[in-house]
ZABATI-71865 format. One line per field, with one value per atom (N, C-alpha, C): residue number from 1; x, y, z. Coordinates in Angstrom, 3 decimals. Each point is the difference from the previous one (the first is absolute). Layout:
<atoms>
num [NUM / ...]
u [X / ...]
v [Y / ...]
w [Z / ...]
</atoms>
This chain:
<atoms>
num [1 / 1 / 1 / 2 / 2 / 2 / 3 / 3 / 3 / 4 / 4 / 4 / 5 / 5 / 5 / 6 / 6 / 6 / 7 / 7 / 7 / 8 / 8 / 8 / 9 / 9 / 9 / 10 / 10 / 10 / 11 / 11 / 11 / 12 / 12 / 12 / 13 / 13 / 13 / 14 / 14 / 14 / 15 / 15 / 15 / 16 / 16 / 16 / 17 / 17 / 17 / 18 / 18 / 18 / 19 / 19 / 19 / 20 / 20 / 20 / 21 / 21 / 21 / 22 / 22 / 22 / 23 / 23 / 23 / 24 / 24 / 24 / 25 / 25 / 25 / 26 / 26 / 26 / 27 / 27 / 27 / 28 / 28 / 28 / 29 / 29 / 29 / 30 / 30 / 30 / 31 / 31 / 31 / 32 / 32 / 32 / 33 / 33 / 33 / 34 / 34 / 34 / 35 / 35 / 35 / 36 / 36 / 36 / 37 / 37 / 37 / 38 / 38 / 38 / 39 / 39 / 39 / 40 / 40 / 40 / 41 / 41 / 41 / 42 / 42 / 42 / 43 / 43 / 43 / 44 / 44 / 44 / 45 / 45 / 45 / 46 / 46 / 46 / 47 / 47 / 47 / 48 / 48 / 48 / 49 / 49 / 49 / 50 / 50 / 50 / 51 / 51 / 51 / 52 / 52 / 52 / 53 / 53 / 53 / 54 / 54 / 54 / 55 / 55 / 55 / 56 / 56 / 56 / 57 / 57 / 57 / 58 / 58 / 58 / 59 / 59 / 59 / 60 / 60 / 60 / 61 / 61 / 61 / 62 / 62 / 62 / 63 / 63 / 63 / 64 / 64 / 64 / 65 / 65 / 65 / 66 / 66 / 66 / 67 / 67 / 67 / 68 / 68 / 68 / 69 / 69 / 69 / 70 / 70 / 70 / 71 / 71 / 71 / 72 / 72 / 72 / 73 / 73 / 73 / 74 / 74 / 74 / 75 / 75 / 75 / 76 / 76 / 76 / 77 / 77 / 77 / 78 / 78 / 78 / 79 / 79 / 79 / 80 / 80 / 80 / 81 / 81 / 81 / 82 / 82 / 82 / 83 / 83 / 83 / 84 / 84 / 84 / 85 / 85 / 85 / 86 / 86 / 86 / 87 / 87 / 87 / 88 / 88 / 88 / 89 / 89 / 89 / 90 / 90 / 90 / 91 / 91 / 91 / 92 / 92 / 92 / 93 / 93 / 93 / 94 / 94 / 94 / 95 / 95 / 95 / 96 / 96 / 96 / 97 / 97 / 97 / 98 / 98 / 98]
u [-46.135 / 1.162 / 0.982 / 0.223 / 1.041 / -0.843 / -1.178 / -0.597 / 0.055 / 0.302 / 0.006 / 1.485 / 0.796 / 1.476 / 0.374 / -0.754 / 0.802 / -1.290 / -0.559 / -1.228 / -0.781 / 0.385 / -0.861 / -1.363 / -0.887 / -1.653 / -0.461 / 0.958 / -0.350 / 0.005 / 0.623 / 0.256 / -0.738 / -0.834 / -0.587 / -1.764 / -0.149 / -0.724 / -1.218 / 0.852 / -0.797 / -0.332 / 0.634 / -0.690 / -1.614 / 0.582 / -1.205 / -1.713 / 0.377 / -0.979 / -0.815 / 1.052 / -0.742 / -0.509 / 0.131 / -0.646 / -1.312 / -0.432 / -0.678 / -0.907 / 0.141 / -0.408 / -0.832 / 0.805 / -0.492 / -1.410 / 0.511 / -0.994 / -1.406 / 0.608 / -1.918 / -0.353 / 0.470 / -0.683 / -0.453 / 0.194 / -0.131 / -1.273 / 0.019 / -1.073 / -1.615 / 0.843 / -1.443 / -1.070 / 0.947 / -0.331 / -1.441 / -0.020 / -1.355 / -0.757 / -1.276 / -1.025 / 0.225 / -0.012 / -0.151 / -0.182 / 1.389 / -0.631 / -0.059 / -0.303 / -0.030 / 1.539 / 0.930 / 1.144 / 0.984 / 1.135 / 0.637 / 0.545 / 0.838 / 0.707 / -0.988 / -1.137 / -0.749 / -0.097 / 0.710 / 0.128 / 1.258 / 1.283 / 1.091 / -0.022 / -0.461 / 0.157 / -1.007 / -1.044 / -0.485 / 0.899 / 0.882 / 0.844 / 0.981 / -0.451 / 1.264 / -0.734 / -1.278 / -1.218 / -1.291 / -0.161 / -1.173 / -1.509 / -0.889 / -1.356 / 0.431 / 1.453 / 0.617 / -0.103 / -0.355 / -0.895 / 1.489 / 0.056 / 1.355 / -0.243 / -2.029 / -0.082 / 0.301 / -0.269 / 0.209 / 1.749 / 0.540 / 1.354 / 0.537 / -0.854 / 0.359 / -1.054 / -0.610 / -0.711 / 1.088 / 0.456 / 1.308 / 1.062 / -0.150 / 1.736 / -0.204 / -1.161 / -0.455 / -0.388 / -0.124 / -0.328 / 1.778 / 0.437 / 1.500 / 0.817 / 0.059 / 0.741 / -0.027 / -1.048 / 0.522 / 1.247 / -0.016 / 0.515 / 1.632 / 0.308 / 1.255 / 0.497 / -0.720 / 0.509 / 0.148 / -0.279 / 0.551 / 1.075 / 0.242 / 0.958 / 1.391 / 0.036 / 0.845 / 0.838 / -1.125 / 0.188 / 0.678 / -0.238 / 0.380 / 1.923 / -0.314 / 1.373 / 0.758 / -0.401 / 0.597 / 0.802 / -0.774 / 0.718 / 0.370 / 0.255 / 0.634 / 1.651 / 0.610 / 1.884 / 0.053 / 0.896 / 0.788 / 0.307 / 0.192 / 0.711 / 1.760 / 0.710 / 0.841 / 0.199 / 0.611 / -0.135 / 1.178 / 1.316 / 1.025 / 0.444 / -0.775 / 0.381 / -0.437 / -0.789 / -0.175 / 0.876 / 0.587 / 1.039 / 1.409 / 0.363 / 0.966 / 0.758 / 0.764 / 0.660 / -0.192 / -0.669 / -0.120 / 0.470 / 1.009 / 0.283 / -1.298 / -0.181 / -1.125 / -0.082 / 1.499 / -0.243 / 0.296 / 0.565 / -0.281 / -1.239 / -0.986 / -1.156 / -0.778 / 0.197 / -0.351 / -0.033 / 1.309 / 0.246 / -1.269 / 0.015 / -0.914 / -1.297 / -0.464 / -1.242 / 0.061 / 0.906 / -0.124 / 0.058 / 0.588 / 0.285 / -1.198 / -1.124 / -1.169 / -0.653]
v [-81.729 / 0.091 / -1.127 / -0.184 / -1.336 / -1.110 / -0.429 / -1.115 / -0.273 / 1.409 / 0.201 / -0.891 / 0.834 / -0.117 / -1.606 / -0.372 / -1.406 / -1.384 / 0.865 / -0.601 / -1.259 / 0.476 / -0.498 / 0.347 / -0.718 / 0.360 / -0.187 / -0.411 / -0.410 / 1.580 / 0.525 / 1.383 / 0.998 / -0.441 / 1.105 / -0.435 / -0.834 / -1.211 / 0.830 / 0.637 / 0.261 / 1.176 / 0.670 / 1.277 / 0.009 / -1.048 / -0.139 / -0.424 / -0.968 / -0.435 / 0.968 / 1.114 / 1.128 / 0.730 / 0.340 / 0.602 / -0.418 / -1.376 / -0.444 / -0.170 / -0.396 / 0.361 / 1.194 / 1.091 / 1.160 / 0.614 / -0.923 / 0.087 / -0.890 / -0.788 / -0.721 / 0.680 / 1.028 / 0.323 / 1.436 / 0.749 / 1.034 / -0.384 / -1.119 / -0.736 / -0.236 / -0.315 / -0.212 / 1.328 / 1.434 / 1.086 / 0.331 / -0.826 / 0.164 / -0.625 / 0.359 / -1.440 / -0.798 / -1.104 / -1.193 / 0.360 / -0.352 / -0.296 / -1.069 / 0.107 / -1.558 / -0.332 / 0.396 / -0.336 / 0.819 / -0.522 / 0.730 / 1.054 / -0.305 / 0.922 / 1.029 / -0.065 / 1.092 / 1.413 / -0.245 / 0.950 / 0.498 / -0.459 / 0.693 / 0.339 / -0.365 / 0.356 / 1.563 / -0.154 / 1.601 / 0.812 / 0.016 / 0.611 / 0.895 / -0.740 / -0.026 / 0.612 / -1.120 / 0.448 / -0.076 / 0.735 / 0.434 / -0.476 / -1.010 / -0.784 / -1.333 / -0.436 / -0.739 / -1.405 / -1.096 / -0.843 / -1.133 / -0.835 / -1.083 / -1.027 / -0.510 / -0.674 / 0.605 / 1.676 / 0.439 / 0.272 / -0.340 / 0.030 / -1.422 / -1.106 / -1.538 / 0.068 / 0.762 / 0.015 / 0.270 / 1.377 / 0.295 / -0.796 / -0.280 / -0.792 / -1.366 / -0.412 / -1.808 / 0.463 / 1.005 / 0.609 / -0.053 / 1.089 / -0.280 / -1.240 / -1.145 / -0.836 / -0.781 / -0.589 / -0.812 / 0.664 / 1.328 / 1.145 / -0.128 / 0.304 / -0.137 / -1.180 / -1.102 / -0.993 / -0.678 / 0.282 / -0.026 / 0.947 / 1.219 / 0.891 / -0.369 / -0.478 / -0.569 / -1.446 / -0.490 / -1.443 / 0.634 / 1.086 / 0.381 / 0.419 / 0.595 / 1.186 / -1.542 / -1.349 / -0.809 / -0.659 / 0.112 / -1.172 / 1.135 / 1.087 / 0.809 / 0.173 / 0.296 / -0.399 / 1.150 / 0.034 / 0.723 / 0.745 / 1.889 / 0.964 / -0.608 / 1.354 / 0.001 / 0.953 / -0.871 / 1.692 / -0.024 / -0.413 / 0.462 / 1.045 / 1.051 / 1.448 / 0.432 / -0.949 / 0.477 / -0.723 / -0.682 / -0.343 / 0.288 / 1.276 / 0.201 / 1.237 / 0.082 / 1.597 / 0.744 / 1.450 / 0.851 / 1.058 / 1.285 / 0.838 / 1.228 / 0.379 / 0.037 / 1.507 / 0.430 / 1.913 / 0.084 / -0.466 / 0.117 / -0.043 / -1.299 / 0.356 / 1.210 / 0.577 / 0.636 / 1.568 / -0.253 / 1.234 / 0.312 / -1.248 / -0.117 / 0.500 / -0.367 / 0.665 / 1.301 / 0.450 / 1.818 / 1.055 / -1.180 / 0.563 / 0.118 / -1.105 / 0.220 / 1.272]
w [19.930 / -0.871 / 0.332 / 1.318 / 0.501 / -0.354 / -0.211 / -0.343 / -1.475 / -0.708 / -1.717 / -0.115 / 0.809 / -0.637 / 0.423 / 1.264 / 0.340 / -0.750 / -0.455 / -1.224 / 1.301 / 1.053 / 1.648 / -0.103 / -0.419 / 0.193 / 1.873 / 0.174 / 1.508 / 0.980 / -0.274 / 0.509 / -0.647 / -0.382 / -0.252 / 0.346 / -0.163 / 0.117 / 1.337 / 1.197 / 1.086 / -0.143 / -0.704 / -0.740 / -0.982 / -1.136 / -0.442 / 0.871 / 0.536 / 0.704 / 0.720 / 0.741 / 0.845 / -1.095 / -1.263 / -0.754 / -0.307 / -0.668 / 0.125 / 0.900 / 1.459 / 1.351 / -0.191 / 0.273 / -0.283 / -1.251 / -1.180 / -1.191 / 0.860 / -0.112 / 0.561 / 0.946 / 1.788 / 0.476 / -0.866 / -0.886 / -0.815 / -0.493 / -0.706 / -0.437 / 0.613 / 1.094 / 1.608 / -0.074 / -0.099 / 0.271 / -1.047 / -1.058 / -0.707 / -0.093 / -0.662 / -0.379 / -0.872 / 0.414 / -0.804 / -1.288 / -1.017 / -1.222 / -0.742 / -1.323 / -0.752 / -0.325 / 0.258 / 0.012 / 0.983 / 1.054 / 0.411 / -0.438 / -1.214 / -0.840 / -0.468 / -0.235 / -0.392 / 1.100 / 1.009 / 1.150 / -0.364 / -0.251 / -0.464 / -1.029 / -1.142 / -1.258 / -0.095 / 0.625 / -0.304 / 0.615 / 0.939 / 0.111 / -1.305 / -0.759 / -1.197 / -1.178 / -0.201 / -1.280 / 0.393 / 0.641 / 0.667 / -0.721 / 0.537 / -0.537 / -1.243 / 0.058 / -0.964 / 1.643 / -0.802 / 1.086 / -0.368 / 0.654 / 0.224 / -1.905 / 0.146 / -1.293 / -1.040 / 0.009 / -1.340 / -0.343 / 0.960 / -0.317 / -0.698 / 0.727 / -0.318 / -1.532 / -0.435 / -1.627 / -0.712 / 0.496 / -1.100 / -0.126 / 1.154 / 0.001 / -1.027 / 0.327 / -0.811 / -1.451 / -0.449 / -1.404 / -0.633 / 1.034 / -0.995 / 0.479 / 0.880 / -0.023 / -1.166 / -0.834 / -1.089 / -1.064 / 0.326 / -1.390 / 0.859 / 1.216 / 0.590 / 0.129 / 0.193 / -0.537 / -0.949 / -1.390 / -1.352 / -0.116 / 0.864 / -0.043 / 0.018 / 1.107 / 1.375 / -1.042 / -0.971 / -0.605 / -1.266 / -0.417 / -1.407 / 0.715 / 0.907 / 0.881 / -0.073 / 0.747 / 0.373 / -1.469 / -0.420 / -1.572 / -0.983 / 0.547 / -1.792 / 0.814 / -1.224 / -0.033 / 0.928 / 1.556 / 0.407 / -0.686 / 0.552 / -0.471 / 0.859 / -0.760 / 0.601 / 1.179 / 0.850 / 1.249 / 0.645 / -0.936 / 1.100 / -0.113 / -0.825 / 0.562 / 1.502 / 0.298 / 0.872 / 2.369 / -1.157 / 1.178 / -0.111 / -0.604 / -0.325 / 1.248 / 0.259 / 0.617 / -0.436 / -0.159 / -0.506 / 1.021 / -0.454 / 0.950 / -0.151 / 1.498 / 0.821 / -0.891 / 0.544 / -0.452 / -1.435 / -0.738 / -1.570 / 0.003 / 0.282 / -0.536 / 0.932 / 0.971 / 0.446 / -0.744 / -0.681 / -0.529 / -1.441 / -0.431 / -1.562 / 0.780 / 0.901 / 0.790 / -0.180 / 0.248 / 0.457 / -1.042 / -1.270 / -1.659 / -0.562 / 0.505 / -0.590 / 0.597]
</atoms>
């Protein structure tokens, strides 16, 4: 959180690393597979292999990046409603009306 707020990557920096640390010896603990990540990820999606994740992902990248290109070049909304003061308990109150 002190590395968030002082936007310091350095402080936090020795944290990450021991995580990591930690992930590869986690890693050690099994057999060899055809990809590291295929040891954490069944964790998550169990017989879902590291390539078949890099299939999906390379199937929809041409489509997100026409996305991303369409998002980039169409006219700005407006959004300064949304930097405005708004009092907290009025709207709090419209919450409780619903």
């Amino acid at each position: 959180m002190e590395a968030r707020r002082k936007s310091d990557f350095s402080i936090f920096r020795p944290h990450l690393e021991k995580v990591v640390e930690l992930t590869h010896k986690y890693v050690s603990f099994f057999p060899p597979a055809d990809h590291p990540y295929d040891i954490l990820l069944d964790d998550y999606e169990p017989g879902m292999k590291t390539a078949d994740v890099k299939a999906i992902f390379d199937s929809l990248r041409p489509r997100q990046v026409e996305l991303i290109k369409q998002i980039t070049d169409a006219k700005q909304v407006k959004d300064s409603f949304l930097h405005k003061k708004y009092d907290e308990k009025k709207l709090l109150g419209l919450v409780w009306m619903w």
